[in-house]
VEXPA-267145 format. One line per field, with one value per residue: residue number from 1; x, y, z of N, C-alpha, C in turn; residue in one letter. Coordinates in nm, 4 decimals. Layout:
<nodes>
romi	(NUM, ...)
n_u	(X, ...)
n_v	(Y, ...)
n_w	(Z, ...)
ca_u	(X, ...)
ca_v	(Y, ...)
ca_w	(Z, ...)
c_u	(X, ...)
c_v	(Y, ...)
c_w	(Z, ...)
pake	(a, ...)
</nodes>
This chain:
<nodes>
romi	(1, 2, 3, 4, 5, 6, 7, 8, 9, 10, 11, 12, 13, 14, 15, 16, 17, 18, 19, 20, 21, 22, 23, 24, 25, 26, 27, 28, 29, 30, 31, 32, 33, 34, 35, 36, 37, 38, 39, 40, 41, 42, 43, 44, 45, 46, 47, 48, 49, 50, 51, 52, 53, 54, 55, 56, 57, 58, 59, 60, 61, 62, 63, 64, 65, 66, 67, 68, 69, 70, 71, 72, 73, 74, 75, 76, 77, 78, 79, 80, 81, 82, 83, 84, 85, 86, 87, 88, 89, 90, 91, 92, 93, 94, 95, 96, 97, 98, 99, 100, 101, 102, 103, 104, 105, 106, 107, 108, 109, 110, 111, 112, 113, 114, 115, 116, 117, 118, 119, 120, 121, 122, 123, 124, 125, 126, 127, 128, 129, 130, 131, 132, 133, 134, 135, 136, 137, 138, 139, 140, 141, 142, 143, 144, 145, 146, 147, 148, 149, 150, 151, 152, 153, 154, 155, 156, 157, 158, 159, 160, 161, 162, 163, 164, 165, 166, 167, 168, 169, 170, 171, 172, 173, 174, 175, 176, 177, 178, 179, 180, 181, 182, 183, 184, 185, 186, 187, 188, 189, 190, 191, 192, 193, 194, 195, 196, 197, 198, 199, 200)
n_u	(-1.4659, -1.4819, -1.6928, -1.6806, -1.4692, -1.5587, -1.7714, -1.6665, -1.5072, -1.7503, -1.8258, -1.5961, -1.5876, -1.8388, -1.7813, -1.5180, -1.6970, -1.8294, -2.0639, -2.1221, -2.0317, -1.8618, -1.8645, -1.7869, -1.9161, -1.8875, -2.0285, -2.1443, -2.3833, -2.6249, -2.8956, -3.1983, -3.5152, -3.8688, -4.0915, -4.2436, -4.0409, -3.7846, -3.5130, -3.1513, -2.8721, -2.5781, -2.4608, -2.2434, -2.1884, -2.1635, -2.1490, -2.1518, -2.1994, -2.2961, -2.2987, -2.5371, -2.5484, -2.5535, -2.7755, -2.9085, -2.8158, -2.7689, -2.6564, -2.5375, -2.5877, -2.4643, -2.5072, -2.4802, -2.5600, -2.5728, -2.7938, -2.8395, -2.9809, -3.2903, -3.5923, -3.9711, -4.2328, -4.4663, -4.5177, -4.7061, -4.5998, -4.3241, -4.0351, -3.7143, -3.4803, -3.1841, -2.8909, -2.9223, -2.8221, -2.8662, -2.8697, -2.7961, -2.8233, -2.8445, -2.9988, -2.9925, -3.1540, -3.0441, -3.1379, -3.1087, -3.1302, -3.0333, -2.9293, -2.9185, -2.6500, -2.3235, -2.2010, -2.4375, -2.7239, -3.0361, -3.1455, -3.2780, -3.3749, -3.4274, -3.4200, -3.4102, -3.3840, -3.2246, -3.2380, -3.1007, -3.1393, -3.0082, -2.9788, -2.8460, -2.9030, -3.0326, -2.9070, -3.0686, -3.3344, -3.6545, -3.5498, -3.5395, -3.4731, -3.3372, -3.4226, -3.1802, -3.2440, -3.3727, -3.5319, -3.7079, -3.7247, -3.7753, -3.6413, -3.7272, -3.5313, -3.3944, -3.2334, -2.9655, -2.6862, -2.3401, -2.0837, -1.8601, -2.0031, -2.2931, -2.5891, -2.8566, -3.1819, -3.3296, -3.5635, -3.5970, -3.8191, -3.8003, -3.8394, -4.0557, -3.9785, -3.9134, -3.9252, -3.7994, -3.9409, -3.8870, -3.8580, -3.6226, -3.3421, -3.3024, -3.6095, -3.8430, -4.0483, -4.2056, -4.2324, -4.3495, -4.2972, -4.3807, -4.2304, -4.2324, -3.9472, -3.8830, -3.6437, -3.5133, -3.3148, -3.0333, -2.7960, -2.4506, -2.2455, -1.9756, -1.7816, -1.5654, -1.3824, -1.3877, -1.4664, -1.4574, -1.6706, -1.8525, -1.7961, -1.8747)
n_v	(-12.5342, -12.4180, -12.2726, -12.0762, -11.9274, -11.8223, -11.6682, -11.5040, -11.3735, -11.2141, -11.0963, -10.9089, -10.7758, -10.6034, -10.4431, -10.3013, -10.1881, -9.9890, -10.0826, -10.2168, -10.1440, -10.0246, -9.8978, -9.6976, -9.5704, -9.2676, -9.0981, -8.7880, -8.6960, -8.4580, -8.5887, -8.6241, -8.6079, -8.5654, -8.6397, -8.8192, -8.8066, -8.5471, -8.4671, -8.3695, -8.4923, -8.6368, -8.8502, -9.1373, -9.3231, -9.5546, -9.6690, -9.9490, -10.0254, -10.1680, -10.0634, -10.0738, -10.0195, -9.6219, -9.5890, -9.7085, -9.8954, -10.0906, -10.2082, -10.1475, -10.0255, -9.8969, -9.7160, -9.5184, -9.3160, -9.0695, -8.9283, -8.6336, -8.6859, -8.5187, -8.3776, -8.5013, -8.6313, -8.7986, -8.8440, -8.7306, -8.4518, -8.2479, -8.3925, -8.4252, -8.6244, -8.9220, -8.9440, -9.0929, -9.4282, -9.4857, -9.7008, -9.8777, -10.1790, -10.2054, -10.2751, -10.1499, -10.0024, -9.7978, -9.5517, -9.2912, -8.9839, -8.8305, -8.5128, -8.2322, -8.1048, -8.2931, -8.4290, -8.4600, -8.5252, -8.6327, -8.7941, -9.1025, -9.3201, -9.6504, -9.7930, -10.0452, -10.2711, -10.3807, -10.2093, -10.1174, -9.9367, -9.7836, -9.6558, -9.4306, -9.3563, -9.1324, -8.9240, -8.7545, -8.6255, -8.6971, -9.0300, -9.1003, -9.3742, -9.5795, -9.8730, -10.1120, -10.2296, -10.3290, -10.3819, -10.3947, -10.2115, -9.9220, -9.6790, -9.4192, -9.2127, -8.9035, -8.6885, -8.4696, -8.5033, -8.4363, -8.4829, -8.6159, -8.6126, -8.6035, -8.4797, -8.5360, -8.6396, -8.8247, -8.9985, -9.2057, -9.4839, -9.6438, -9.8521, -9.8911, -9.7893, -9.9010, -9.6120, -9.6045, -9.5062, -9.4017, -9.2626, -9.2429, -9.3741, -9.5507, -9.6070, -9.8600, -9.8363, -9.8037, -9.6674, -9.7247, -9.6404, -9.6711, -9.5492, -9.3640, -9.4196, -9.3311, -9.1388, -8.8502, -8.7671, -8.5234, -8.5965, -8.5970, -8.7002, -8.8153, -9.0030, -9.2442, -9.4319, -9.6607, -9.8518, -9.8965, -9.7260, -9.4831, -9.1992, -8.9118)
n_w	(-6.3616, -6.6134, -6.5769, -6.3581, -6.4856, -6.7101, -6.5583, -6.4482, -6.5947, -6.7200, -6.5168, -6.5024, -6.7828, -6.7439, -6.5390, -6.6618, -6.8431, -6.6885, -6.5846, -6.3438, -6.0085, -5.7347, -5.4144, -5.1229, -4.8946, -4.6471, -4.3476, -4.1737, -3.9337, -3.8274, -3.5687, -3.4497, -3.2454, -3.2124, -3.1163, -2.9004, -2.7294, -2.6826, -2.8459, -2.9233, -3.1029, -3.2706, -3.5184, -3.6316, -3.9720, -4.2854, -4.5409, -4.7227, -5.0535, -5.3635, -5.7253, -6.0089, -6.3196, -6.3729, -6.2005, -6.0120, -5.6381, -5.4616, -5.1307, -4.8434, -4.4616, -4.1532, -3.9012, -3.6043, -3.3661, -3.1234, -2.8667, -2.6753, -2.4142, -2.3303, -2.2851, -2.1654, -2.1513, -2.0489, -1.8128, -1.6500, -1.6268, -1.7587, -1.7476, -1.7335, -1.9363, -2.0095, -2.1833, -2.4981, -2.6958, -3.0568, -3.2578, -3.5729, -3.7882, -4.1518, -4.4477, -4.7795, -5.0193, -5.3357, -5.5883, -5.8416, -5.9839, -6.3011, -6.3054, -6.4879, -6.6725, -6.5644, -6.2583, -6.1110, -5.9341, -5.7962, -5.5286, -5.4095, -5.1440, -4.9828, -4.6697, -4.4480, -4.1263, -3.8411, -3.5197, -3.2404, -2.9226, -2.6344, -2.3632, -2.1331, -1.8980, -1.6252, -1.3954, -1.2153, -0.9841, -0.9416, -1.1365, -1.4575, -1.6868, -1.9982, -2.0637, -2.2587, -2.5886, -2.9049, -3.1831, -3.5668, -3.8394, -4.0832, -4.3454, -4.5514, -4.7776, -4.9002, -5.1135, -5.2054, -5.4279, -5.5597, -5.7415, -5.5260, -5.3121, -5.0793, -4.9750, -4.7479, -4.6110, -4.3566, -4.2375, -3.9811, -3.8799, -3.5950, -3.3725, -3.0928, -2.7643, -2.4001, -2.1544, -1.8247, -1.5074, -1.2123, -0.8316, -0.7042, -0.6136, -0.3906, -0.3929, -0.4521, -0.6221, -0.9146, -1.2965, -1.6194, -1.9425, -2.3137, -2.5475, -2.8669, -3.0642, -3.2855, -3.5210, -3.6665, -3.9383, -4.0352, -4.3205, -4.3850, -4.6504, -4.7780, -5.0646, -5.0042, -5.1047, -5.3988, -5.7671, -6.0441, -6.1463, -6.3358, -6.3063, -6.4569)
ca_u	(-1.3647, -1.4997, -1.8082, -1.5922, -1.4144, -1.6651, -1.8507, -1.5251, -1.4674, -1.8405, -1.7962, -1.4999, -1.6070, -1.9461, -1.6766, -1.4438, -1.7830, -1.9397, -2.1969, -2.1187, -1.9113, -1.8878, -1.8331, -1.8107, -1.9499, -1.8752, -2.0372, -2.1953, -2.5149, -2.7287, -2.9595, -3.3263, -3.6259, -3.9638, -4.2263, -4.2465, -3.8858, -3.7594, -3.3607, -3.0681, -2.7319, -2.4864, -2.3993, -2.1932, -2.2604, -2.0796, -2.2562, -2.0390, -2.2854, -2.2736, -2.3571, -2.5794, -2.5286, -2.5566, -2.8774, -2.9012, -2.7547, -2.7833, -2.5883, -2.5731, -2.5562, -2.4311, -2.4907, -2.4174, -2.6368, -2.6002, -2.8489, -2.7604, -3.0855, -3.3865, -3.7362, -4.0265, -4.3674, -4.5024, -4.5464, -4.7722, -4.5094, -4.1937, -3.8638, -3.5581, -3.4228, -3.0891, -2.8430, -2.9338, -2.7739, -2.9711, -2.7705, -2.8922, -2.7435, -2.9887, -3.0139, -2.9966, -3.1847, -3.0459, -3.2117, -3.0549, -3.2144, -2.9106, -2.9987, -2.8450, -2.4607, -2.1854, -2.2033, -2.5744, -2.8234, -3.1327, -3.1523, -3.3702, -3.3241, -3.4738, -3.3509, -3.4531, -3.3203, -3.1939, -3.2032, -3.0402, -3.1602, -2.9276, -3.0105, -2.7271, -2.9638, -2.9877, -2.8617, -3.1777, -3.4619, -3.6977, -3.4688, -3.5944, -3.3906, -3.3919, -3.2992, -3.1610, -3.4224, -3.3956, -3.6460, -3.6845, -3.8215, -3.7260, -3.6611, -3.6791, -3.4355, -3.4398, -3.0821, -2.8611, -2.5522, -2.2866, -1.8998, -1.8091, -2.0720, -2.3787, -2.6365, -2.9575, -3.3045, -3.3913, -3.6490, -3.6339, -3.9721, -3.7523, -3.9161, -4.0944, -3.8779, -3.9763, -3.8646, -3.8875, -3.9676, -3.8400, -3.8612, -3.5253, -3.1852, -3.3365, -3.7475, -3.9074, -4.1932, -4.0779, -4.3256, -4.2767, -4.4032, -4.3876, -4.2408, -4.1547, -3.8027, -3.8307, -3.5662, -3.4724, -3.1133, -2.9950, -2.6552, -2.3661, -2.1537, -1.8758, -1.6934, -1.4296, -1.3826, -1.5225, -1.3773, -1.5201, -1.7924, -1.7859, -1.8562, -1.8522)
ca_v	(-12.4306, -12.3010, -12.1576, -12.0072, -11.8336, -11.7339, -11.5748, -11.3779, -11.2463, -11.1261, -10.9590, -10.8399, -10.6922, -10.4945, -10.3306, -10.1966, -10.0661, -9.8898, -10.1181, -10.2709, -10.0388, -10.0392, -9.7502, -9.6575, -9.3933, -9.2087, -8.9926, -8.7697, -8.6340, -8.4206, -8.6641, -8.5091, -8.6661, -8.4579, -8.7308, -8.8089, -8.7730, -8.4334, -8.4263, -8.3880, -8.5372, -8.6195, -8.9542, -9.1462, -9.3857, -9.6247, -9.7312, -10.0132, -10.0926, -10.2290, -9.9948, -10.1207, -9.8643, -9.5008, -9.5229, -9.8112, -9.9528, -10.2221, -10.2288, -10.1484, -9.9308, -9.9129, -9.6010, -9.5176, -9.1983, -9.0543, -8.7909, -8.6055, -8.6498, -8.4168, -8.3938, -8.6454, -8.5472, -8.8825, -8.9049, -8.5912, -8.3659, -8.2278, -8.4432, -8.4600, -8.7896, -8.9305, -8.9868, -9.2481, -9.4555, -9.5468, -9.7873, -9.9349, -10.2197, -10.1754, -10.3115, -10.0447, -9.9854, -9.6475, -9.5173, -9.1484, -8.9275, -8.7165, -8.3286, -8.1772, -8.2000, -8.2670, -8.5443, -8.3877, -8.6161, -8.6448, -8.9322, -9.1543, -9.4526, -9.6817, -9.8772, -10.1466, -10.3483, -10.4369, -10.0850, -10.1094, -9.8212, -9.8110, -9.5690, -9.4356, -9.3199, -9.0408, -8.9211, -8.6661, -8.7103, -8.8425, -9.1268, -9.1540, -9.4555, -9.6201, -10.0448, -10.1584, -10.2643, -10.3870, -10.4316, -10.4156, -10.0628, -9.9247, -9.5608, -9.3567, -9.1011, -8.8063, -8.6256, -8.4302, -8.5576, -8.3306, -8.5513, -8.6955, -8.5694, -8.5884, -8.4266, -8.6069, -8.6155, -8.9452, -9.0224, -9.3244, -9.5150, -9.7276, -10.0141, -9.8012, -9.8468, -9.8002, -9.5567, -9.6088, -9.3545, -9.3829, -9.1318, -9.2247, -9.4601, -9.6094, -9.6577, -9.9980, -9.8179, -9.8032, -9.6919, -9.7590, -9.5820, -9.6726, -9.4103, -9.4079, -9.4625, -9.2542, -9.0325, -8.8031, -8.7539, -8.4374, -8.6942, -8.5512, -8.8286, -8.8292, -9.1285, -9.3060, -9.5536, -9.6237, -9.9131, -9.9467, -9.6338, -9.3928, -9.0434, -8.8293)
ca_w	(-6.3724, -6.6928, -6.5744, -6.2437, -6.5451, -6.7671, -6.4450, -6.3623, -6.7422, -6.7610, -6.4454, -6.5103, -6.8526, -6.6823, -6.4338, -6.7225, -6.9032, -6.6074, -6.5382, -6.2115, -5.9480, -5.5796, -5.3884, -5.0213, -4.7953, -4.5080, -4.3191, -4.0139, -3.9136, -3.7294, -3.5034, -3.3711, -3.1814, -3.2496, -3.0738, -2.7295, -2.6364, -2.7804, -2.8275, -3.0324, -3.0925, -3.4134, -3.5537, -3.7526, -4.0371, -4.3193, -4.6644, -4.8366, -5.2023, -5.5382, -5.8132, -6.1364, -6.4060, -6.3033, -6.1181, -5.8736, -5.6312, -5.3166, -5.0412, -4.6282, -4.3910, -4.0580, -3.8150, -3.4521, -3.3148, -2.9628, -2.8312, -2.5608, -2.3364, -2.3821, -2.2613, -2.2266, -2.0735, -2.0260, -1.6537, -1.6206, -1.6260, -1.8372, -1.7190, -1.8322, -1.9789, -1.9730, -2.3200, -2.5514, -2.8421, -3.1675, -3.4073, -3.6902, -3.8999, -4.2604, -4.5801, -4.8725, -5.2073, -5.3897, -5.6653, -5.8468, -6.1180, -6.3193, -6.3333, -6.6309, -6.6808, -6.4882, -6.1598, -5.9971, -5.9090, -5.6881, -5.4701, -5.3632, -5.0723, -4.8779, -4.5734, -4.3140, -4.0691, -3.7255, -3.5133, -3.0946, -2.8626, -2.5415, -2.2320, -2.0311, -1.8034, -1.5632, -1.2294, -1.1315, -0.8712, -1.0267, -1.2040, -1.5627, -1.7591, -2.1189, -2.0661, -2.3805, -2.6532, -3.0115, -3.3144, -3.7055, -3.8690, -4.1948, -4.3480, -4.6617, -4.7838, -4.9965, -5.1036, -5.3316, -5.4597, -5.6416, -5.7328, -5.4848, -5.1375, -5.1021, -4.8065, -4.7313, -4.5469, -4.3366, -4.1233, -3.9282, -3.7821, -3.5417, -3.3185, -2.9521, -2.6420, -2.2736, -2.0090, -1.6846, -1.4114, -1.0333, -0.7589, -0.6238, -0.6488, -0.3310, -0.4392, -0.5372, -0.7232, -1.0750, -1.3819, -1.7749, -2.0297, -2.3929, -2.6303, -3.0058, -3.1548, -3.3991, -3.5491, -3.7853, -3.9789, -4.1785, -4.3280, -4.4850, -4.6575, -4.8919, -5.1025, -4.9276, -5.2149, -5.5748, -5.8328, -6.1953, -6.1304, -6.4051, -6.2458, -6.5674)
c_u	(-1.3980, -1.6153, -1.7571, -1.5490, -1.4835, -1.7875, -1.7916, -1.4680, -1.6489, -1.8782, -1.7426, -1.5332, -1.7334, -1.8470, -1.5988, -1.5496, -1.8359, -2.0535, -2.2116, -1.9623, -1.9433, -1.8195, -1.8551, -1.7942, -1.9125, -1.9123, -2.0898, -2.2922, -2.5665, -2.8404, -3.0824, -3.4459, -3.7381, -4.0641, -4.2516, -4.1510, -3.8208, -3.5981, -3.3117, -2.9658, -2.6420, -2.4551, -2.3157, -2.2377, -2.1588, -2.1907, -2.1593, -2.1810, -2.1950, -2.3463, -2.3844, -2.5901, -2.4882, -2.6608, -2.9134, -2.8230, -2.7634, -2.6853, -2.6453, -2.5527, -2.5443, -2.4074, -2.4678, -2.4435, -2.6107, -2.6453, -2.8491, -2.9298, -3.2020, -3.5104, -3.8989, -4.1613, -4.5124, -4.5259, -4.5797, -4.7343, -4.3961, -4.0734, -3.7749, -3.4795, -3.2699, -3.0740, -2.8957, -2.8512, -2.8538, -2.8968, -2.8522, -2.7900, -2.8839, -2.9092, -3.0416, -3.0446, -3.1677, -3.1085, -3.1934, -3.1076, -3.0697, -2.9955, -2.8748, -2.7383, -2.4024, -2.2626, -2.3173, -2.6618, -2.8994, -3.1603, -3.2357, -3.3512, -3.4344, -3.4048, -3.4135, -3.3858, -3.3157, -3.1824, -3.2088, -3.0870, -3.0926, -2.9735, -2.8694, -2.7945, -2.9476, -2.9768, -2.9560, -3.2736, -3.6113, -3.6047, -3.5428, -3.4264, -3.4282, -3.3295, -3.2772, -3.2954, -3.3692, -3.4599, -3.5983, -3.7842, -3.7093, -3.6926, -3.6322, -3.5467, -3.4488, -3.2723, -3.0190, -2.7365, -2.4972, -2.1236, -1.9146, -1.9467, -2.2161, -2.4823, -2.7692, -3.0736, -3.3809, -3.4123, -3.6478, -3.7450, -3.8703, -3.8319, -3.9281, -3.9595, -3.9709, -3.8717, -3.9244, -3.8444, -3.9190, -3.7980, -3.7225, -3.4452, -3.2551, -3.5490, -3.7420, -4.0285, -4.1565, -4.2382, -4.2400, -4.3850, -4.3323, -4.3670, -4.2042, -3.9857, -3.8122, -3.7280, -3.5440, -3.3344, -3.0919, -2.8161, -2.5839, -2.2747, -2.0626, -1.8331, -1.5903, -1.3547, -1.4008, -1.4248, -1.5468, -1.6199, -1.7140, -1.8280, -1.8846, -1.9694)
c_v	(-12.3330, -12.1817, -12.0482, -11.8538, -11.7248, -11.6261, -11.4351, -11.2686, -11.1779, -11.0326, -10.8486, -10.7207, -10.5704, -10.4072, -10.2440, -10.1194, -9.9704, -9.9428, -10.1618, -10.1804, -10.0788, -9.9246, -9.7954, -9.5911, -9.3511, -9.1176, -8.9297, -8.6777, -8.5842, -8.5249, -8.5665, -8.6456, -8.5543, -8.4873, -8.7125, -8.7940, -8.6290, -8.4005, -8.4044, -8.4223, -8.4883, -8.8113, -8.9817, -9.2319, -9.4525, -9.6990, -9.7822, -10.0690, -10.1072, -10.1385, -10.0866, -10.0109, -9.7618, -9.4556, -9.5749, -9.8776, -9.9803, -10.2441, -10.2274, -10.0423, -9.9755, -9.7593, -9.5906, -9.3487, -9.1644, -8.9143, -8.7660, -8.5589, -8.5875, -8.4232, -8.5088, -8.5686, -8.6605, -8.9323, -8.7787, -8.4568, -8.3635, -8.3048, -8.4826, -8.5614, -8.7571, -8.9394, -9.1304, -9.2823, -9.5301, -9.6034, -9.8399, -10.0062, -10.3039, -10.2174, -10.1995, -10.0533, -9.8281, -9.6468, -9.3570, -9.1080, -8.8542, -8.5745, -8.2379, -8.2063, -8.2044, -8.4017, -8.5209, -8.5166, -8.6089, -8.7668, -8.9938, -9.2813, -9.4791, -9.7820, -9.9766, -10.2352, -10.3419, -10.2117, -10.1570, -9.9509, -9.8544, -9.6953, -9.5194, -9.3857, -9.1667, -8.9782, -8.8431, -8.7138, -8.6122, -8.8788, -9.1409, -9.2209, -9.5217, -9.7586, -10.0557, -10.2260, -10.2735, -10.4438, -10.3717, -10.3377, -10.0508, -9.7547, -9.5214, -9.2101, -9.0530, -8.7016, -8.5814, -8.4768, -8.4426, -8.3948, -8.6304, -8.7187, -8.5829, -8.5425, -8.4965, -8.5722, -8.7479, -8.9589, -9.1626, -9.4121, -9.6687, -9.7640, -9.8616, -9.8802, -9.8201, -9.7298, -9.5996, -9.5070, -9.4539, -9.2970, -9.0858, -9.3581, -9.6068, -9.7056, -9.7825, -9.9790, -9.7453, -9.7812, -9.6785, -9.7474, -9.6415, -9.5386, -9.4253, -9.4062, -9.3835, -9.1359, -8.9553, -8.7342, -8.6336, -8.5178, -8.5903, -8.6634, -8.7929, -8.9956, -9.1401, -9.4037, -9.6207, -9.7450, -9.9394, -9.8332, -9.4457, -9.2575, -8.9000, -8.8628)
c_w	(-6.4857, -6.6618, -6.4501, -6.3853, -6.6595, -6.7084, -6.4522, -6.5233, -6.7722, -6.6842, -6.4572, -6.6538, -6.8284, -6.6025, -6.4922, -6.8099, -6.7921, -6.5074, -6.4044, -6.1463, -5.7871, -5.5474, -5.2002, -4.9119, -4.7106, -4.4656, -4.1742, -4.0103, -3.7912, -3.6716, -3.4167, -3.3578, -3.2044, -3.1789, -2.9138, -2.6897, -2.7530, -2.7069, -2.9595, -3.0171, -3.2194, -3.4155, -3.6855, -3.8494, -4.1835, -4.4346, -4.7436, -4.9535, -5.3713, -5.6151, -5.9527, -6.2193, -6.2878, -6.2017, -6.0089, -5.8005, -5.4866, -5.2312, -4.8963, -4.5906, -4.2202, -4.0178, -3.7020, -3.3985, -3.1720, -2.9544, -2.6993, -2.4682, -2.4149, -2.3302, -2.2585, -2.1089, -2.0693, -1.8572, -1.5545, -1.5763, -1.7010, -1.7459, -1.7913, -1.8190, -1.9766, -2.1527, -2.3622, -2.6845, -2.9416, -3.2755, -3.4894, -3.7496, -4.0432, -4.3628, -4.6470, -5.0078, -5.2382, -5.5140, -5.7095, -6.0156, -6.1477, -6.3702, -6.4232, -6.6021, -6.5484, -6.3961, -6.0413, -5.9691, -5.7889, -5.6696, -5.4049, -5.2707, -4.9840, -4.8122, -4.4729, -4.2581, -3.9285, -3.6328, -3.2994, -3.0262, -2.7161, -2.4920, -2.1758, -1.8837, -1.7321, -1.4029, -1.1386, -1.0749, -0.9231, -1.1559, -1.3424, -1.6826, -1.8790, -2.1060, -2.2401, -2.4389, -2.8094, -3.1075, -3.4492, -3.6891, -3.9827, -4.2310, -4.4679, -4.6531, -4.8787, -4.9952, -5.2323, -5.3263, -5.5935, -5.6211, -5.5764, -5.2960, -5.1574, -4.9695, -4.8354, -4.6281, -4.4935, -4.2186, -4.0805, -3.8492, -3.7417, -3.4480, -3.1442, -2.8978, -2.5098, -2.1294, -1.9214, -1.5580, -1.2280, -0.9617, -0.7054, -0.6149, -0.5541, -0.3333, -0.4723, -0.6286, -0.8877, -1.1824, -1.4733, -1.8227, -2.1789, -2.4990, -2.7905, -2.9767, -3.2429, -3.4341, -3.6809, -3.8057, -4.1093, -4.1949, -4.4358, -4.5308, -4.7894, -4.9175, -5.0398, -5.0068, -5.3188, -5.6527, -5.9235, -6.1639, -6.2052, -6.3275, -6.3916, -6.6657)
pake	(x, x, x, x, x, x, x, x, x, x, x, x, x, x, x, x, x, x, x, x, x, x, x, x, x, x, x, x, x, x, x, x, x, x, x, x, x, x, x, x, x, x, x, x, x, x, x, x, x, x, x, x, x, x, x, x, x, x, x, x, x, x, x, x, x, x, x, x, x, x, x, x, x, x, x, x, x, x, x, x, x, x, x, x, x, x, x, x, x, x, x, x, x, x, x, x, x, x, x, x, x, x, x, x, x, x, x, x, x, x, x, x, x, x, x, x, x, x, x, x, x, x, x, x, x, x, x, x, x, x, x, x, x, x, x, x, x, x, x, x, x, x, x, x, x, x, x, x, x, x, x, x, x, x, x, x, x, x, x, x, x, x, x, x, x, x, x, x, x, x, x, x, x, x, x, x, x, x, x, x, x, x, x, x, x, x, x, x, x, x, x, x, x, x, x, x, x, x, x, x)
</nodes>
């Protein structure tokens, strides 16, 4: 019981200096494909972490992307793909430089973890579809922060997927191609939350 309590008062005293804070995010982003599948969407996204001092700090993330179709030129011709969804549930290391006074900072992150790609498919002749698919990929980030918001720059190298091509609803001749996963995120996020985190 004493060491329970002596845990909970040395916590407790890092939280009324500054040193340990938790905070958490919310926010929504532009969503873009650049590789073999060329789209765009918007997603959303959810960063609950632990702050150490003013400069680091470990937590999660949880996003939820949907791009609305787009192009793919993998089956010796331009066709147009169906919507897809790109989730991610990631592990977080932040890392923030302060830029002269006031609450500025340049940010630095990296992420990895669990990332879901879902198909909804599409209704045109020739049928090109995305089956569900799931792997581990990671991603840096690059971002300004100013009080309370902050806007960002993150590229994701998420796990390939494969489409597959069919001439028609009724066909049995089915091809699958291999394409990246990759995405990229312009994020806007604000605080939703903050305890013991000095801002000043």
């Amino acid at each position: 019981m004493k060491s329970i309590l002596s845990i909970a008062f040395i916590f407790s005293a890092f939280l009324s200096f500054g040193q340990i804070g938790f905070r958490t995010e919310i926010g929504t982003a532009g969503t873009f494909t650049f590789e073999d599948i060329k789209s765009a969407g918007f997603g959303l996204n959810v960063e609950p972490k632990i702050l150490f001092g003013k400069r680091m700090a470990i937590g999660g993330r949880i996003e939820s992307n949907f791009l609305y179709g787009g192009t793919i030129n993998e089956f010796g011709s331009e066709q147009e793909v169906g919507t897809t969804f790109r989730n991610g549930i990631l592990g977080k290391l932040d890392y923030s430089l302060p830029l002269g006074t006031g609450y500025k900072r340049l940010m630095f992150g990296v992420m990895g973890g669990l990332y879901t790609i879902r198909g909804i498919g599409d209704k045109g002749d020739p049928i090109l579809n995305v089956p569900s698919s799931r792997g581990f990929g990671f991603a840096p980030e690059l971002g300004f922060a100013s009080g309370s918001f902050k806007i960002s720059l993150i590229y994701h190298f998420a796990p390939s997927f494969n489409v597959i091509y069919t001439t028609s609803p009724t066909s049995s001749l089915a091809l699958s191609e291999e394409v990246s996963g990759n995405y990229f995120l312009i994020n806007l996020t604000a605080n939703l939350f903050s305890l013991g985190e000095d801002e000043h």
